[in-house]
DSSP file (Angstrom, degrees, kcal/mol; ACC not computed):
  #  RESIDUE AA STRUCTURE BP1 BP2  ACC     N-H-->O    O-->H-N    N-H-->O    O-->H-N    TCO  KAPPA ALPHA  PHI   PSI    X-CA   Y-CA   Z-CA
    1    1 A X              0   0    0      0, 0.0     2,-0.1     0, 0.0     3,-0.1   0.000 360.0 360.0 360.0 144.2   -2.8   16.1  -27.2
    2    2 A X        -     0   0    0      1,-0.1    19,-0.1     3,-0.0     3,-0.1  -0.229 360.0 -82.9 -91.7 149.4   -0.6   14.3  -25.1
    3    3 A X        -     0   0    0     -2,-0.1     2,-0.2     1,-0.1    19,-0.2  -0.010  59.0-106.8 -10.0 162.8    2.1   11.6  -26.2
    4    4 A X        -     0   0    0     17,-0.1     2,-0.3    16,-0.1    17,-0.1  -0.753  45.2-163.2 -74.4 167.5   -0.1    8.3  -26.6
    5    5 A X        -     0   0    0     15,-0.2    15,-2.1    -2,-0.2     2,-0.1  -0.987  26.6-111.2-152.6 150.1    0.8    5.8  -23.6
    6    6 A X  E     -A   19   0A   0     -2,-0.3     2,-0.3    13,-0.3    13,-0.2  -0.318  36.0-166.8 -57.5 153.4    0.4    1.9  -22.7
    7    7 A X  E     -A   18   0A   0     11,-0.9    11,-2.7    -2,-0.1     2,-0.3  -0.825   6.2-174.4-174.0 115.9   -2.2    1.9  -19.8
    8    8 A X  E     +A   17   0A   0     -2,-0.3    64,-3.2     9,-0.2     2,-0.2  -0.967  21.8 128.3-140.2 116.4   -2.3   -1.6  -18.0
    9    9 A X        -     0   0    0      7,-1.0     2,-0.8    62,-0.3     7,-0.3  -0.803  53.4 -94.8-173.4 148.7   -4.9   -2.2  -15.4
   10   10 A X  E     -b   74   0B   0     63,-2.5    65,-1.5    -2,-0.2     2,-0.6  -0.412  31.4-155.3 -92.9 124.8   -7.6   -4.5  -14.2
   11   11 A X  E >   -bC  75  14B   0      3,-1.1     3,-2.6    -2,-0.8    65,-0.2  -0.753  67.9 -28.2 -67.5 102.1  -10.9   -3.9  -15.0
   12   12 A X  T 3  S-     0   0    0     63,-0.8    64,-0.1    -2,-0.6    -1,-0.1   0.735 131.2 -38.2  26.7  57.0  -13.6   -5.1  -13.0
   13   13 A X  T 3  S+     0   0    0     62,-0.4     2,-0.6    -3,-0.2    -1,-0.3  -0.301 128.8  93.7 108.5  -9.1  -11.6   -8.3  -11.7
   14   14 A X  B <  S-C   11   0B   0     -3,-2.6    -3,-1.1    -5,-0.1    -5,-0.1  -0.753  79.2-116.2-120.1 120.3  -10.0   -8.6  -15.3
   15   15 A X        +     0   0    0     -2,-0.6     2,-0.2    -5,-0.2    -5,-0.2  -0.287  37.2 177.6 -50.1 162.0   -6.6   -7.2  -16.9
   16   16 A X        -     0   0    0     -7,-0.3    -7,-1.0     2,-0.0     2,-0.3  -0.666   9.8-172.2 160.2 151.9   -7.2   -4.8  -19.6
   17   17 A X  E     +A    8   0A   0     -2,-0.2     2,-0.3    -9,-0.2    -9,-0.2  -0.957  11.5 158.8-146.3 160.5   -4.7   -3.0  -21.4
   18   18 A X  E     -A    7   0A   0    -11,-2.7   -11,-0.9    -2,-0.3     2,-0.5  -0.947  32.0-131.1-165.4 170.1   -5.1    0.1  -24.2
   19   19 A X  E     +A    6   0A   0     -2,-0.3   -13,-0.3   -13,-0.2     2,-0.2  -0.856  50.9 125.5-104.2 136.5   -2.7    3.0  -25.7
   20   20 A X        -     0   0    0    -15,-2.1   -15,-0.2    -2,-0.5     4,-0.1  -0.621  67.2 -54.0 178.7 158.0   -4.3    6.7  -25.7
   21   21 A X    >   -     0   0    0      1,-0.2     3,-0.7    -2,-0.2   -17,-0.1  -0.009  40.6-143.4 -37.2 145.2   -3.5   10.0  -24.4
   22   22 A X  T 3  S+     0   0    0      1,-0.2    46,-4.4   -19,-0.2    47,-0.4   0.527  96.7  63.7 -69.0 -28.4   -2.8   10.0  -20.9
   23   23 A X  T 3  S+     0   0    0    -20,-0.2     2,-0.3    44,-0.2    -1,-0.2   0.074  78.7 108.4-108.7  15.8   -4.4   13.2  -20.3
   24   24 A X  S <  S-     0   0    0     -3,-0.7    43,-2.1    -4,-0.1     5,-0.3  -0.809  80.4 -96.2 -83.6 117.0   -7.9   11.8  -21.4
   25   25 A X    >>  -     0   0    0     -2,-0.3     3,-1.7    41,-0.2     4,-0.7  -0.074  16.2-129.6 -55.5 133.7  -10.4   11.4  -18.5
   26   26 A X  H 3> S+     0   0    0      1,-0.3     4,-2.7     2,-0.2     3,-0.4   0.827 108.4  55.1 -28.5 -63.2  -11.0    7.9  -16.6
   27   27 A X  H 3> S+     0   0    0     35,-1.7     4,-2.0     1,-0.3     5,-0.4   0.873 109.9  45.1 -42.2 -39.4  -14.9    8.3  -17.2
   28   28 A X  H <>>S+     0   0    0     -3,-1.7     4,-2.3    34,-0.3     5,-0.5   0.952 108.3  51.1 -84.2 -34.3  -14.4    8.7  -20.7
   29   29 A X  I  X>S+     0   0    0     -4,-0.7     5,-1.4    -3,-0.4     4,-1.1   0.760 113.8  53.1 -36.1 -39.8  -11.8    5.7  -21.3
   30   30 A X  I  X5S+     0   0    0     -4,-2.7     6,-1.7    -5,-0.2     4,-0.8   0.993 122.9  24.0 -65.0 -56.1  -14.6    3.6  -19.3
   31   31 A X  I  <5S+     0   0    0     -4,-2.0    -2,-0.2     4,-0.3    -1,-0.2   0.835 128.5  45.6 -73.5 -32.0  -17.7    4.7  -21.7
   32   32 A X  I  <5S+     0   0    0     -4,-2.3    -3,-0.2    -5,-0.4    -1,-0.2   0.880 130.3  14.8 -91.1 -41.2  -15.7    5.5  -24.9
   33   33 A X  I  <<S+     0   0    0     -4,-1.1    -3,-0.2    -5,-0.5    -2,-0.2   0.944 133.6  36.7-109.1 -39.2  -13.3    2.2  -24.9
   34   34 A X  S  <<S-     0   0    0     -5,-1.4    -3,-0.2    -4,-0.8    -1,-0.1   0.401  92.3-132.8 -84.2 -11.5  -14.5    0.0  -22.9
   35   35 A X        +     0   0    0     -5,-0.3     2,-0.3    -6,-0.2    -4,-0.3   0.854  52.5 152.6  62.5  39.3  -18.4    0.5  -23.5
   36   36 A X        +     0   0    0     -6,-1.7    -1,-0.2    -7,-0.1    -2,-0.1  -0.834  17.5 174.9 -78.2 119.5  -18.7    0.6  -19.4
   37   37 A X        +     0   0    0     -2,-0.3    -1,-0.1     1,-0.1    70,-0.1   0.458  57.1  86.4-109.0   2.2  -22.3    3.1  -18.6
   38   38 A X  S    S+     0   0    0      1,-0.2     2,-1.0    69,-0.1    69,-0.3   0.827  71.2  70.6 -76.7 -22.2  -22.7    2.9  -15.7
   39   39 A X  S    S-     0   0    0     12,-0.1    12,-0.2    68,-0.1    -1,-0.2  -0.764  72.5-167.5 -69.8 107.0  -20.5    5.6  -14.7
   40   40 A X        -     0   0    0     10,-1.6     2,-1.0    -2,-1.0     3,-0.2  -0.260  23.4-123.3-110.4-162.8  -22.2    8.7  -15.7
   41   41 A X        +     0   0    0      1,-0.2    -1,-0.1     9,-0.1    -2,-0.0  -0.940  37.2 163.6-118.4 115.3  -21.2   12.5  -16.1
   42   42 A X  S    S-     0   0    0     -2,-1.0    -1,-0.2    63,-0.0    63,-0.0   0.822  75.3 -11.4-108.6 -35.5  -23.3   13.9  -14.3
   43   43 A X  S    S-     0   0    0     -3,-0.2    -2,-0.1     0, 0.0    -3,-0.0   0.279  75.3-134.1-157.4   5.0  -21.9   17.5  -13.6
   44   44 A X  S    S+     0   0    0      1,-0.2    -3,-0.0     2,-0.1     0, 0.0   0.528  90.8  80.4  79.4  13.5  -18.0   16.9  -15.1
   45   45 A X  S    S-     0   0    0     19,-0.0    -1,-0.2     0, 0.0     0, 0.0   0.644 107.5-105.8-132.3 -43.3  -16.6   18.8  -11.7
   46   46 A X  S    S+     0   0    0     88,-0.0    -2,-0.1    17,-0.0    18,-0.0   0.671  88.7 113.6 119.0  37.3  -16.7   16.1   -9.1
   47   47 A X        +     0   0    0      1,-0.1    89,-0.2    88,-0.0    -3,-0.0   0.468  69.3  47.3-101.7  -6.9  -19.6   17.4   -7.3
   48   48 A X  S    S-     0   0    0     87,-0.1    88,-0.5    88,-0.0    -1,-0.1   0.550  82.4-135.9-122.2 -11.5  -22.0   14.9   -8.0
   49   49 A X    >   +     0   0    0     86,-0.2     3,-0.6     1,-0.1    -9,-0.1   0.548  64.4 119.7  62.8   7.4  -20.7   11.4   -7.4
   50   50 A X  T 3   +     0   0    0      1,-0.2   -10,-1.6    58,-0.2    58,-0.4   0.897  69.8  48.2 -60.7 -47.8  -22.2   10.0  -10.5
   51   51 A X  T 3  S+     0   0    0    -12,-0.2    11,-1.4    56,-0.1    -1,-0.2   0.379  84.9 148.6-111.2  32.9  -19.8    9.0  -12.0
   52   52 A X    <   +     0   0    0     -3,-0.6    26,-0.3     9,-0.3     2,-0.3   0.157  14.2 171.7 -14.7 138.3  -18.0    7.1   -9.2
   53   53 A X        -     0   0    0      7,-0.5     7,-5.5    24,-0.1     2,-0.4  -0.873  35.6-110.7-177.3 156.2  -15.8    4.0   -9.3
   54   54 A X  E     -ED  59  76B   0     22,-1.2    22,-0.7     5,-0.3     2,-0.6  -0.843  24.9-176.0 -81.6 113.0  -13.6    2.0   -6.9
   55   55 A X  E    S- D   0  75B   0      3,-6.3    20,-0.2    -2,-0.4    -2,-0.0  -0.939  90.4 -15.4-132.2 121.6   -9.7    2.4   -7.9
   56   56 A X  S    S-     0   0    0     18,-2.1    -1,-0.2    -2,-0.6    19,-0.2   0.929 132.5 -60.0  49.1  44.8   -7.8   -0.4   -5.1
   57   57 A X  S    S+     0   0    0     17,-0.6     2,-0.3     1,-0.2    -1,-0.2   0.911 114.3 105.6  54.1  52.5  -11.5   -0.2   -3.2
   58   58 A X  S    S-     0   0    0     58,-0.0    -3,-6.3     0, 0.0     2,-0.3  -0.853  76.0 -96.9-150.8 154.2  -11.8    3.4   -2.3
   59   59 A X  B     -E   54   0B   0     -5,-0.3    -5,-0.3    -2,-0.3     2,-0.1  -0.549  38.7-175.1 -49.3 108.5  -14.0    5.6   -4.2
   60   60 A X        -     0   0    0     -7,-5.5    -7,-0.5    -2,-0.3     2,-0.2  -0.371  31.9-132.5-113.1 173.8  -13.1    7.7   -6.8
   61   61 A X    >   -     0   0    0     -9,-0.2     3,-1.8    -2,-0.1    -9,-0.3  -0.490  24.3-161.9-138.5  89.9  -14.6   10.0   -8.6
   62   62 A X  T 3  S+     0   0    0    -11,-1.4   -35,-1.7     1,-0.3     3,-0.5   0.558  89.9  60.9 -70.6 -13.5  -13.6    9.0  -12.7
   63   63 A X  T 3  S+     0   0    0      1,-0.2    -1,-0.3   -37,-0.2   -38,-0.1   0.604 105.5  48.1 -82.5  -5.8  -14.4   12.2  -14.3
   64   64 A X  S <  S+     0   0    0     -3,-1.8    -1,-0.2   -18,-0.0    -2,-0.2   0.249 106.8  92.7-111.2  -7.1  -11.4   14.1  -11.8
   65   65 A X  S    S-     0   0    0     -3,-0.5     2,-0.3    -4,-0.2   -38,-0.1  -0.332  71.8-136.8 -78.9 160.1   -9.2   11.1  -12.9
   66   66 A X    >   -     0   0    0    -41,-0.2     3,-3.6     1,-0.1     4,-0.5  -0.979  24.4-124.7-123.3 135.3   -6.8   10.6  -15.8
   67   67 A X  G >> S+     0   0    0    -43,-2.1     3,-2.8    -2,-0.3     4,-0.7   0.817 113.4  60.5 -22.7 -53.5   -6.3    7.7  -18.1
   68   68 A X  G >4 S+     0   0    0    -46,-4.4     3,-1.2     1,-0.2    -1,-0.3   0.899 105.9  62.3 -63.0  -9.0   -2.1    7.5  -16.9
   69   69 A X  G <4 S+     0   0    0     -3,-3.6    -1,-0.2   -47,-0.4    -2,-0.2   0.651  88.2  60.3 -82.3   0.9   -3.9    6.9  -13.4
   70   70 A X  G X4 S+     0   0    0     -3,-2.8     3,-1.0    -4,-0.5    -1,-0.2   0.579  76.1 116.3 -80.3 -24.8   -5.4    4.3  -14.0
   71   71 A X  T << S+     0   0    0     -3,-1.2   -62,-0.3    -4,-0.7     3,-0.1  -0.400  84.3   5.6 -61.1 125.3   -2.4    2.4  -14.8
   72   72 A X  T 3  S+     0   0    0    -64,-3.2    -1,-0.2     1,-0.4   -63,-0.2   0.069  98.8 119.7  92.8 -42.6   -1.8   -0.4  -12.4
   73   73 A X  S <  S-     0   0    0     -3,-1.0   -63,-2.5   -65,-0.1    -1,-0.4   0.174  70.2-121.2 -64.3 165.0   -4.8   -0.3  -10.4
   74   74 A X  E     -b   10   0B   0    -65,-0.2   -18,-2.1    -3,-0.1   -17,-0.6  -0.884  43.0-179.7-130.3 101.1   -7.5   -2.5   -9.7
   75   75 A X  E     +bD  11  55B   0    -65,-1.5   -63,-0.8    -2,-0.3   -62,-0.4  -0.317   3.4 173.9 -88.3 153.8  -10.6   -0.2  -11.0
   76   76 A X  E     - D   0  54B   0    -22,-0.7   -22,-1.2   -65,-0.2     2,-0.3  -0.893  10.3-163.5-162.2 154.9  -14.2   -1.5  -10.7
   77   77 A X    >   -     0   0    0     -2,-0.3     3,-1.6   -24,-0.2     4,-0.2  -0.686  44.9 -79.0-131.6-176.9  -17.1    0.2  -11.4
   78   78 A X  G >  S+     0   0    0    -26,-0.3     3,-1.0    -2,-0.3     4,-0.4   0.794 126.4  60.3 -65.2 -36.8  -21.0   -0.4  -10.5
   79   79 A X  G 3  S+     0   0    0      1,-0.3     3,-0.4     2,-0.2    -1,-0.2   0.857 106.5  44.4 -81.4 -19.3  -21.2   -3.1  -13.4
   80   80 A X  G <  S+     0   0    0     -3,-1.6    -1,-0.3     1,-0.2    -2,-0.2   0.153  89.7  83.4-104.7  23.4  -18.4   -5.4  -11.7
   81   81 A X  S <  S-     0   0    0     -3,-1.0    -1,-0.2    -4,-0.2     2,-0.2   0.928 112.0 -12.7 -59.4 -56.2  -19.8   -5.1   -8.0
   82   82 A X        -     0   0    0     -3,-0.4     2,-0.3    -4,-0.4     5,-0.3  -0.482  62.9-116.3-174.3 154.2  -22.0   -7.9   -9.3
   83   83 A X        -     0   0    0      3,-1.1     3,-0.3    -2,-0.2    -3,-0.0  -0.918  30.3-122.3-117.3 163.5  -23.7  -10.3  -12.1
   84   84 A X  S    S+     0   0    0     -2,-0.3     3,-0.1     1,-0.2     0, 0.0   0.456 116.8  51.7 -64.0  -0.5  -26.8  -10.5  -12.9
   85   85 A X  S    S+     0   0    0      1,-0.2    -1,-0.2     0, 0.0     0, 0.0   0.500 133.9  20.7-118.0   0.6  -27.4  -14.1  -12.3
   86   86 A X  S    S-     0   0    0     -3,-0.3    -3,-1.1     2,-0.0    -1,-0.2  -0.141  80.6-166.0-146.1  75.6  -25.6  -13.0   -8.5
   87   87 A X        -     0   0    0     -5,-0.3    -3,-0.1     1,-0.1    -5,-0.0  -0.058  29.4 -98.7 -40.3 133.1  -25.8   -9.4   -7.7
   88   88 A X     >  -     0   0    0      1,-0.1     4,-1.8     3,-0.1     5,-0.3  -0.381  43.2-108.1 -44.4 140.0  -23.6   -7.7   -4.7
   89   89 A X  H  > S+     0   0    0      2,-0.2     4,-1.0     1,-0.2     5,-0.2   0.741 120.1  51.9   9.1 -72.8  -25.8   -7.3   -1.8
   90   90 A X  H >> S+     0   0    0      2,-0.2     4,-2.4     1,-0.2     3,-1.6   0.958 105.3  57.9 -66.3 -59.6  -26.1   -3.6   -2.1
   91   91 A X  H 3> S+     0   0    0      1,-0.3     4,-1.6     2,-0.2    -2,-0.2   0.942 114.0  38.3 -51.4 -57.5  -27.1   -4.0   -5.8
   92   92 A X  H 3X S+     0   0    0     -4,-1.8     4,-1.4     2,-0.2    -1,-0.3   0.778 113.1  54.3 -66.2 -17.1  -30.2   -6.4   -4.5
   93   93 A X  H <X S+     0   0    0     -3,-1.6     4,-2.9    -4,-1.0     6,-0.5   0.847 104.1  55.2 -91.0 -54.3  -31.0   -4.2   -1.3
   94   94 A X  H  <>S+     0   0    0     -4,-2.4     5,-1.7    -5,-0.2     6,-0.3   0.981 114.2  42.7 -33.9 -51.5  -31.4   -1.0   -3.7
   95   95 A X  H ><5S+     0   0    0     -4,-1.6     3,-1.8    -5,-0.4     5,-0.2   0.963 118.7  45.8 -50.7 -68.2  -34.2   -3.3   -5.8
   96   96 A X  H 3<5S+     0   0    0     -4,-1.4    -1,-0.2     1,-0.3    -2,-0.2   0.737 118.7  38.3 -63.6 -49.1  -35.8   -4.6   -2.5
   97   97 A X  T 3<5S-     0   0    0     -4,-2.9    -1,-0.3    -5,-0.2    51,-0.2   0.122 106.5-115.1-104.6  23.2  -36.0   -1.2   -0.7
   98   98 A X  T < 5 +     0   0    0     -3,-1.8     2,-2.1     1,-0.2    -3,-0.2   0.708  59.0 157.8  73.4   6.8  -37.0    1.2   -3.8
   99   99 A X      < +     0   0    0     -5,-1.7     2,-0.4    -6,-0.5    -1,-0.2   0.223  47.5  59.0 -94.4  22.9  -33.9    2.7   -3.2
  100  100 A X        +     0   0    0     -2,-2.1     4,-0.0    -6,-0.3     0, 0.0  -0.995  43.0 161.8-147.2 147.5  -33.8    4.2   -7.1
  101  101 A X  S    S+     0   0    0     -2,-0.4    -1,-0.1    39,-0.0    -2,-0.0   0.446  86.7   5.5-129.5 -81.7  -36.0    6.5   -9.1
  102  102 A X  S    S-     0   0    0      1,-0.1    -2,-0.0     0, 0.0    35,-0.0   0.868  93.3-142.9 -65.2 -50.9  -34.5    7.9  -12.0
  103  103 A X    >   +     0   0    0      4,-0.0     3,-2.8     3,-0.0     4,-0.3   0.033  64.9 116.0 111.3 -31.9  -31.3    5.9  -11.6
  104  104 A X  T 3  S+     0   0    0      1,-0.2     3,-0.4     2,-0.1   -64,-0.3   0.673  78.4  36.7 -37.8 -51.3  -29.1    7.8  -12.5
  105  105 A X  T 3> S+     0   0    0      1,-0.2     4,-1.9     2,-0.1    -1,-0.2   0.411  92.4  89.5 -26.9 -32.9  -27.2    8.2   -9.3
  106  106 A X  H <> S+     0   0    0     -3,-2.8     4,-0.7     1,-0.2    -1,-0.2   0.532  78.1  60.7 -76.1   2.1  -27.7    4.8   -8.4
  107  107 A X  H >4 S+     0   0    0     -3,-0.4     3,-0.7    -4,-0.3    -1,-0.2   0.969 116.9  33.4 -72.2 -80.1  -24.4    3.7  -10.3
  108  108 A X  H >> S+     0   0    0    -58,-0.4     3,-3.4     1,-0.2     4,-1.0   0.943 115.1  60.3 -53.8 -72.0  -22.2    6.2   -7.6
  109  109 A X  H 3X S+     0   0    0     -4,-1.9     4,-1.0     1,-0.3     3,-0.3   0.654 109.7  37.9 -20.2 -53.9  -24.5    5.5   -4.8
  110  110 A X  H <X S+     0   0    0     -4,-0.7     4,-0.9    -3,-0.7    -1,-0.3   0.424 110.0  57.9 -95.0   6.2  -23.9    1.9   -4.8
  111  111 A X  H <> S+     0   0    0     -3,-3.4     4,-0.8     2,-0.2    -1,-0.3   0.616 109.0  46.2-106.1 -31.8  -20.5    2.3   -5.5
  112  112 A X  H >X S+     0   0    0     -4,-1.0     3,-2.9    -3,-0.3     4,-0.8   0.891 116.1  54.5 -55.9 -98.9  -20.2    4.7   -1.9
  113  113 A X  H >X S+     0   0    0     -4,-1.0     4,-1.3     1,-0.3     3,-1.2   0.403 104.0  43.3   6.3-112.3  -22.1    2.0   -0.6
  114  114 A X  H 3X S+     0   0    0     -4,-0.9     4,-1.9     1,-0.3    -1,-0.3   0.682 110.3  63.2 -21.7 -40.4  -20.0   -1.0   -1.4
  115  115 A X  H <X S+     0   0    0     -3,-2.9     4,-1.8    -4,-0.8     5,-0.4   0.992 108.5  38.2 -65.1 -66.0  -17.0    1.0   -0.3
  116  116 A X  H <X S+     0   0    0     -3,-1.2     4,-3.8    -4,-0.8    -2,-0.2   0.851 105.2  59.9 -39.1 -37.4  -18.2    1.4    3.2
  117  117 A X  H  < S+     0   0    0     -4,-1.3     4,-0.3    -5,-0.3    -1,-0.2   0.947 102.1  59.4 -75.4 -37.8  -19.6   -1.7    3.8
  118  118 A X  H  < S+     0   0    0     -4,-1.9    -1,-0.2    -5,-0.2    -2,-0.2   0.820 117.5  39.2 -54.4 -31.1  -15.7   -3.2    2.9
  119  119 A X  H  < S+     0   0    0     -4,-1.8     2,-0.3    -5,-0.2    -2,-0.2   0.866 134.7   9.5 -98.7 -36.2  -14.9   -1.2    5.6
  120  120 A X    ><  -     0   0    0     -4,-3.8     3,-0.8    -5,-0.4    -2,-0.2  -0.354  53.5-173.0-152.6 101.0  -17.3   -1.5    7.8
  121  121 A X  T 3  S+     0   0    0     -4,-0.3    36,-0.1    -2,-0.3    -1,-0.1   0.361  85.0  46.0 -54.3   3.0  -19.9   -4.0    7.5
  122  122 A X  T 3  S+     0   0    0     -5,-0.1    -1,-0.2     2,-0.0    28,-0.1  -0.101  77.8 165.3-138.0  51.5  -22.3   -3.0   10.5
  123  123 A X    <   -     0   0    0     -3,-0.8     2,-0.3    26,-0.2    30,-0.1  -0.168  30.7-130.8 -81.4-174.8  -22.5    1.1    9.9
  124  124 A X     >  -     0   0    0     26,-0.0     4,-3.0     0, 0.0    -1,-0.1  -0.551  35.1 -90.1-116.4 152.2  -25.1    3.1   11.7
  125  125 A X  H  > S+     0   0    0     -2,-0.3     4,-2.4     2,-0.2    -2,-0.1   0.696 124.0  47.3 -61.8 -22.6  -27.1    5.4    9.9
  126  126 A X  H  > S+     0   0    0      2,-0.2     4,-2.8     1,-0.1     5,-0.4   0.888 110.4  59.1 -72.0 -50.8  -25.2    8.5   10.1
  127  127 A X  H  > S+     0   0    0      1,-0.2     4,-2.0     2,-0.2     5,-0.3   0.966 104.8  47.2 -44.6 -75.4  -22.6    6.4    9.2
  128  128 A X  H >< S+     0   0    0     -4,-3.0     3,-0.9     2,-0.2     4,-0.3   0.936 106.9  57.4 -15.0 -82.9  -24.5    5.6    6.3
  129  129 A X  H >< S+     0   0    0     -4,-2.4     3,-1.9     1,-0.2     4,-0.2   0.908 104.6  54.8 -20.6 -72.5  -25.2    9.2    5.6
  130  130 A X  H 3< S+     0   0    0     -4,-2.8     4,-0.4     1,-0.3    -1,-0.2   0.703 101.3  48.2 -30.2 -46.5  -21.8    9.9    5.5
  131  131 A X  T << S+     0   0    0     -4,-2.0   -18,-0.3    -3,-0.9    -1,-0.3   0.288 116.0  52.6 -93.7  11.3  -20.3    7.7    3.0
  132  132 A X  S X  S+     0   0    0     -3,-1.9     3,-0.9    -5,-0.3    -2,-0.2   0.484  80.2 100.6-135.6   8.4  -23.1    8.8    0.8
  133  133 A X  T 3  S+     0   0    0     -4,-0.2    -2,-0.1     1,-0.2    -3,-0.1   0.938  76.4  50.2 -66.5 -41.7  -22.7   12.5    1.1
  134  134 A X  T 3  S+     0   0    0     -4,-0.4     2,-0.5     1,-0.1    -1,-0.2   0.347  90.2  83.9 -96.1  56.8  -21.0   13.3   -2.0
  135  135 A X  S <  S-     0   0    0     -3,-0.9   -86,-0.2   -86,-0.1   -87,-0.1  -0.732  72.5-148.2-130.9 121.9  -23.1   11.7   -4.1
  136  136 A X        -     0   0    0     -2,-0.5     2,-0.4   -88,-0.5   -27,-0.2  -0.128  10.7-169.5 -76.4 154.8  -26.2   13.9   -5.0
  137  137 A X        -     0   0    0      1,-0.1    -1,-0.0     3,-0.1    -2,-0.0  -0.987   8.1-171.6-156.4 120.4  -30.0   12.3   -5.7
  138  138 A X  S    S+     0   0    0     -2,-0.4    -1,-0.1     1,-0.1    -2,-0.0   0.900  85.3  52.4 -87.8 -47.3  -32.8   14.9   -7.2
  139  139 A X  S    S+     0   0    0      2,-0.1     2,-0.1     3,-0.0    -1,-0.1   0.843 105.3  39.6 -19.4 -77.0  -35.5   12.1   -6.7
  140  140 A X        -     0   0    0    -41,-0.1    -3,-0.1     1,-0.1   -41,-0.0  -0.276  68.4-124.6-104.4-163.3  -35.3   10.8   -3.0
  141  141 A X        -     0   0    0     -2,-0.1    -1,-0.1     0, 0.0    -2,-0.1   0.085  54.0-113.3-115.3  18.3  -34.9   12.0    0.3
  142  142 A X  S >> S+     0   0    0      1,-0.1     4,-2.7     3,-0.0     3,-0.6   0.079  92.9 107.1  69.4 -32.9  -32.2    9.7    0.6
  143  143 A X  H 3> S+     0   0    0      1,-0.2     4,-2.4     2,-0.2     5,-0.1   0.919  92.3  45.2 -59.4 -38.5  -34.3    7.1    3.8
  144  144 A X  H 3> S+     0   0    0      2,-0.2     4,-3.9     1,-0.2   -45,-0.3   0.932 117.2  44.7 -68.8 -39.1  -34.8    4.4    0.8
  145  145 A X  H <> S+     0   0    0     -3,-0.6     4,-1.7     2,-0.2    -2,-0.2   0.980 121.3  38.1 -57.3 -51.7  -31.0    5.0   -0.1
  146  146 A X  H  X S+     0   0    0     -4,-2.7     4,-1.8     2,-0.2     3,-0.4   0.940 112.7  55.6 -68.4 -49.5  -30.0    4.9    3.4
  147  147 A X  H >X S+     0   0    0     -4,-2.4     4,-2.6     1,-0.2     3,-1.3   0.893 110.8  53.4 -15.2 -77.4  -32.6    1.9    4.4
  148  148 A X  H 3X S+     0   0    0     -4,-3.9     4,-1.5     1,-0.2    -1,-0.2   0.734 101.8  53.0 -17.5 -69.3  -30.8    0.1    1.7
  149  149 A X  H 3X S+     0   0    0     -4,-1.7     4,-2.8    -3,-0.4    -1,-0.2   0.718 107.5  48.6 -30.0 -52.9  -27.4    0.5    2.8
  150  150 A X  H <X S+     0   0    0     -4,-1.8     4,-2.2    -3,-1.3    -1,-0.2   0.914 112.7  51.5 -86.2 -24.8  -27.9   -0.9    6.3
  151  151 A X  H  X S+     0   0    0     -4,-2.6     4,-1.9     1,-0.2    -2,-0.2   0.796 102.2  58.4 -61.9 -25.1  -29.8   -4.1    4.7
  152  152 A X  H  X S+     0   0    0     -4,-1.5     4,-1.7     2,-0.2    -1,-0.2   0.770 108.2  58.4 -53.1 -48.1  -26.9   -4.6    2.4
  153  153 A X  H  < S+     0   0    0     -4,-2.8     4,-0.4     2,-0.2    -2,-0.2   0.785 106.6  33.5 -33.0 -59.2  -25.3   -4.8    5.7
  154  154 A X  H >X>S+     0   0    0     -4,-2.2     3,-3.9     2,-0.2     4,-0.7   0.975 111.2  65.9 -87.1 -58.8  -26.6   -7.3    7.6
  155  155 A X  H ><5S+     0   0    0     -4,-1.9     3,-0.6     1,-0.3    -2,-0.2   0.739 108.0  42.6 -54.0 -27.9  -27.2   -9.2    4.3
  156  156 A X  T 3<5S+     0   0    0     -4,-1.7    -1,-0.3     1,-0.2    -2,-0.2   0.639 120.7  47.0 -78.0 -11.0  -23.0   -9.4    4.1
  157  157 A X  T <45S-     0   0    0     -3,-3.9    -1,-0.2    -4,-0.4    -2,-0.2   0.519 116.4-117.1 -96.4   9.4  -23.2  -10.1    7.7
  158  158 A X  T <<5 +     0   0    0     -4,-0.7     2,-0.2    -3,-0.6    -3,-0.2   0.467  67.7 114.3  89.8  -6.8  -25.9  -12.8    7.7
  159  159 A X  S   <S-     0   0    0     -5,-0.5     2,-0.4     1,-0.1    -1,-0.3  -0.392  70.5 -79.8-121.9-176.6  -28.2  -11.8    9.3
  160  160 A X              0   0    0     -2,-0.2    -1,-0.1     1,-0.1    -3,-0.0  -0.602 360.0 360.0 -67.7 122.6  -32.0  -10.7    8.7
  161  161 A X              0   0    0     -2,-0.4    -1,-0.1    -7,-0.1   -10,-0.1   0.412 360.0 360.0 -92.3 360.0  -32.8   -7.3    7.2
């Protein structure tokens, strides 16, 4: 076990602070201190995208992370994309297009998602594809995922999906 250390960063728009080993992984700080579940562990290697999160709006992957990296940042995970009484885009175009089965996935998925779309709000379906290759789905066949994605689009752009 590491030293403990102060670990200062905002949480899903909101400062946070906590002490604890440094050398403890992001995913677990989320789920263990913070009660956050939507990032899961799905395969503990970074192959799976499950457990996904935005650290300064690029995609991370929290289970390859460490608590001291966290420090500073502006972290958000699938639960602060959204509220419930206004959900991101992507979080309502997933409902609307089926775009979930088990669910599990749908945490990282929408968290790729939402990362793309900040960058580019009108992608193409390959485009799509792309930002949503590493995150793995035993369920679909990905078209629902992808479907989603571009509706999410046009809903941040205005238009009709």
């Amino acid at each position: 076990m590491n030293e403990p250390m102060d670990i200062a960063f905002r949480l899903n728009g909101r400062p946070v602070e906590l002490t604890t080993d440094p050398g403890r992984r992001a995913i677990d700080v989320l789920r263990e201190d913070f009660g956050l579940t939507a990032a899961k562990e799905g395969c503990g290697s970074g192959e799976c995208g499950a457990c996904a999160v935005l650290v300064d709006g690029t995609a991370r992957l929290s289970c390859l992370m460490l608590a001291a990296q966290l420090h500073g940042r502006d972290l958000t995970t699938a639960e602060g994309l959204g509220r419930p009484d206004a959900p991101h885009p992507i979080q309502t175009a997933f409902a609307v297009h089926g775009a979930v089965q088990c669910g599990y996935c749908t945490p990282g998925m929408t968290i790729a998602a939402a990362e793309l779309l900040a960058r580019d709000p009108a992608p193409d379906r390959e485009a799509a594809r792309r930002a949503l290759s590493g995150n793995l789905c035993r369920c679909t066949g990905y078209v629902k995922i992808v479907d989603a994605v571009l509706a999410a689009g046009a809903a941040l752009r205005g238009e009709e999906s």
